[in-house]
N, C-alpha and C positions, 0 to 999 in steps of 0.2 A: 370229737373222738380222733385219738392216731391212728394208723393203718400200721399194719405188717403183716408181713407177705408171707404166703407160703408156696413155696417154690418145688417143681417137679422135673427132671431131664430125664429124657430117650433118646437113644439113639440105635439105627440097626444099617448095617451093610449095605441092605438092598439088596432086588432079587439077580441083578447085572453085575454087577463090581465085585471083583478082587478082596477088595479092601476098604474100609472105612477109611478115608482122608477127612471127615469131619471131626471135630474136636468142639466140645464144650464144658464150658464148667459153672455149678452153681454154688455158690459162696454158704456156706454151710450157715451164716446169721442172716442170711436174707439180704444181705447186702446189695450185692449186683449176682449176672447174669452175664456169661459169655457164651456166644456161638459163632465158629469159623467152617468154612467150606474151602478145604484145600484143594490146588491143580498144580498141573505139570512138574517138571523138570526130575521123568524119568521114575515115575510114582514118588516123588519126594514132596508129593501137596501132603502128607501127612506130618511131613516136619513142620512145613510151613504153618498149617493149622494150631499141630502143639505146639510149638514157638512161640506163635500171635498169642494161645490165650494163657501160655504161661506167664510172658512178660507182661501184658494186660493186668493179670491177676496179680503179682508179685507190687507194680504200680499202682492197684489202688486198695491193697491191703497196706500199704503203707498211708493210706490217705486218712488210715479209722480215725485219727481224732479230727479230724477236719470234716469227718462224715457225722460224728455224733455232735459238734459244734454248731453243723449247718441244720440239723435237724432238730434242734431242740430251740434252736435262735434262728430262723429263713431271711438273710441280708440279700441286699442286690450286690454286694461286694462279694458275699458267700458262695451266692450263685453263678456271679463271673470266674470265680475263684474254681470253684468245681469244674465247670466246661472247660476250664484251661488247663488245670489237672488230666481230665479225661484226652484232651486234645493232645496232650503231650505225652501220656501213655500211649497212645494209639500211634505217634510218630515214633518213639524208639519203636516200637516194637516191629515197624514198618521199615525203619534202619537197619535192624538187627538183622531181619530175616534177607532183606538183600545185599546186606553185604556178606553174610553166609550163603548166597547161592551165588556171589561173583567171587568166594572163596574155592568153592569146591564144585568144579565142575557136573559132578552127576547131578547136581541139585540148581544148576542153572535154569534161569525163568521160574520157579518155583513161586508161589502167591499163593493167596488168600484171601476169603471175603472174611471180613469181620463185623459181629454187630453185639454189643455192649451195651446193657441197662443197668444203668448205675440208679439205687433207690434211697432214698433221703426223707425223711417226715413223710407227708403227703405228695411227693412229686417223686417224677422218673426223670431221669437225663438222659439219653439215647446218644451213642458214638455207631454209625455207621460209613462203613465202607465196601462195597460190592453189591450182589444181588441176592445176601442174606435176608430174611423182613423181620420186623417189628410188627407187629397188629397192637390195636387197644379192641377187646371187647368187651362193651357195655350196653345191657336190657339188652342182649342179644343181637348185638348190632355188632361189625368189625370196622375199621377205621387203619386203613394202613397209612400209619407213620414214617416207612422210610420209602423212598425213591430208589429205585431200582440203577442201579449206575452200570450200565449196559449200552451196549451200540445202539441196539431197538428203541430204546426205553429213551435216550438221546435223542434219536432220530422225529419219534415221535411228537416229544416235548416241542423240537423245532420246529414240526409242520410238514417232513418230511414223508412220514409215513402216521398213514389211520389206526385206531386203536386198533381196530381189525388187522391189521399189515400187521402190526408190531408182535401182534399176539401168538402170530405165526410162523416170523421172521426168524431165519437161523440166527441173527444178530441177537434175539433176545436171550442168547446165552455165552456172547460174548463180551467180557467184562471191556468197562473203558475204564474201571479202577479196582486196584487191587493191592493187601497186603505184601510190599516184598519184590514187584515187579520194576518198581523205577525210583529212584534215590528219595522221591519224594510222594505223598500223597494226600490227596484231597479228601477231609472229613468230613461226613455232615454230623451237623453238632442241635440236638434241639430238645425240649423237654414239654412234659405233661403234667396238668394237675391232674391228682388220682383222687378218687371214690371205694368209697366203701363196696364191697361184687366187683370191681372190674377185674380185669386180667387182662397180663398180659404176655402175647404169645412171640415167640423169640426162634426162627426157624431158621432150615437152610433151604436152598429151592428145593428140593429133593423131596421137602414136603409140602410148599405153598401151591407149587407146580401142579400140583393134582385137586385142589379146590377151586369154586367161583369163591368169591366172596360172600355169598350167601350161606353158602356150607360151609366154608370154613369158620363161622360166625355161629353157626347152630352146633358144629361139631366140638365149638371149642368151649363153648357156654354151659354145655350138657351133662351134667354131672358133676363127679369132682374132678378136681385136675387131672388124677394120675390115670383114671379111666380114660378121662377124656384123649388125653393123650396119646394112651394105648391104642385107642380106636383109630384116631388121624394116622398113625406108623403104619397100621395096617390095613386103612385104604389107602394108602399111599401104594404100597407092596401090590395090593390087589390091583390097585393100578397100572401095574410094569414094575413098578420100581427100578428104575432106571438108574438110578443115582441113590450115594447115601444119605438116609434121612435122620436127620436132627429135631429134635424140636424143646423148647420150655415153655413150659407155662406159668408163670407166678398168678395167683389171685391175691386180692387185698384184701382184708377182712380189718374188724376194728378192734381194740381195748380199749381199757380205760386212757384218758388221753395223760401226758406229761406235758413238759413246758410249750409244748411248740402252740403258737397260734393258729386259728383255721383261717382255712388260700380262702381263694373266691370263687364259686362255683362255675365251671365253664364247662363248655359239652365241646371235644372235638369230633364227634363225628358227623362229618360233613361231608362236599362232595368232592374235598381235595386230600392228597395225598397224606398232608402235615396240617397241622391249625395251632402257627405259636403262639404263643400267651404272651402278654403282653409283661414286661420287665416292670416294677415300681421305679419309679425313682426319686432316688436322696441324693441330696449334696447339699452343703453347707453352705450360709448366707453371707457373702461377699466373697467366696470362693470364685477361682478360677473359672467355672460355669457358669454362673452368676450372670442374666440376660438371655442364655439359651434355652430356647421353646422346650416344654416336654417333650412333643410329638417330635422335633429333632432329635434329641437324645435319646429317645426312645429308640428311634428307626438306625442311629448310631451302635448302641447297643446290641440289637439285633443282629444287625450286620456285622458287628464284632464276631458275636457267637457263633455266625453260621459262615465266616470266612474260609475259603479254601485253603489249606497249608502246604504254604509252596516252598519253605525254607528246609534246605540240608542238617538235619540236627550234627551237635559235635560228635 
């Protein structure tokens, strides 16, 4: 059976802030899912936010026939094809916004977290960058998919500081990346096979910030989406609301299927942040590859997909 989504966004102020600098948008056929968390340069994190997910959006509405292609036919050329697509939206858009804040002073330093679920047959592609999240929940379980790219969350990683320190640490809401702040940025690039119930939830901290994982798993599983959702805004609020909160929830459900073949059943919820799935691979007999181990091309590939992007786009 195919899956397709049905997709829900919230977003509210909060009970602290001015203004909403968060920015999201949900692709009216299900397609993908954008959520940004704008800062600085003089309240102008709200530009930065609409900026990221305008150009975002504009980049992979033009991607539809290459989205209907890869999901009704799932290639390893289709799926590198895609992450490169996504990787390369996610760079203009990251161009665009700072070289419009080293245009116009009032809007200098101005950034952005951005985090992007692009949906295809049965799998997700996820474009992160900041301390936006991604969750997968399934049988009521949560499963955080993206890394938090933060001082704390860095520091941790290296051994520096205990999950206890980190959890605490003013660092853990200092970005060490972000849309829009320096000519260049580092994506993480990774995807998921999907099931039939899952969902998945697409935040800004403003709302993750206020769950363990446990609750945010039971809160997000609990109903239907658009409840569910309404509920998490508003312990978030009851919480302080400190910050403005965002959130999406897509859940998967099934229809009759079309062309696409079915993936291979895998479970990421484990006890690491990410669990990628492993690439197929093809290539042709007396090709250029031709002698090279799977498990090399495979680990090749991989590290294709999840490289840092360090080049200045034109």
């Amino acid at each position: 059976m195919a899956l397709f989504p049905l997709a829900v966004l919230r977003t509210d102020v909060g009970v602290v802030r001015a203004r909403n600098e968060d920015a999201a948008h949900v692709d009216e056929r299900g397609r993908f899912a954008i959520v940004a968390d704008g800062m600085g340069g003089h309240g102008a994190g709200d530009v930065a936010s609409t900026m990221a997910v305008a150009l975002v959006r504009a980049s992979l509405e033009a991607e539809a026939a290459l989205l209907v292609s890869y999901a009704s036919e799932p290639t390893l050329a289709g799926r590198t094809l895609l992450a490169a697509r996504m990787r390369t939206a996610v760079e203009r858009a990251n161009a665009e916004v700072f070289d419009r804040s080293e245009r116009e002073p009032d809007k200098h330093q101005m950034g952005s977290t951005l985090e992007v679920v692009l949906l295809a047959g049965n799998e997700a592609f996820i474009a992160h960058v900041g301390d936006s999240r991604t969750y997968l929940i399934r049988h009521g379980r949560a499963a955080q998919l993206t890394v938090d790219h933060t001082v704390a969350e860095t520091m941790r990683r290296a051994g520096a500081m205990s999950d206890e320190e980190a959890g605490v640490s003013e660092m853990r809401s200092v970005l060490s990346n972000a849309i829009g702040v320096t000519p260049t940025v580092t994506v993480d690039l990774l995807r998921v096979e999907l099931r039939s119930g899952d969902r998945l939830l697409v935040c800004s901290d403003g709302l993750h910030e206020y769950f363990t994982r446990e609750q945010l798993a039971h809160q997000a599983s609990a109903g239907d989406p658009d409840a569910a959702l309404s509920r998490m805004l508003a312990h978030a609020r009851d919480g302080g609301g400190h910050d403005n909160i965002t959130g999406v929830i897509i859940e998967l459900r099934t229809r009759p299927a079309a062309t696409a073949p079915p993936l291979p059943t895998i479970d990421p919820l484990d006890d690491q942040p990410t669990n990628p799935v492993p690439y197929p691979v093809e290539r042709p007999a007396g090709g250029p590859l031709e002698g090279v181990g799977d498990e090399t091309l495979k680990h090749f590939l991989d590290q294709t997909l999840r490289e840092s992007s360090r080049h200045r786009l034109p």
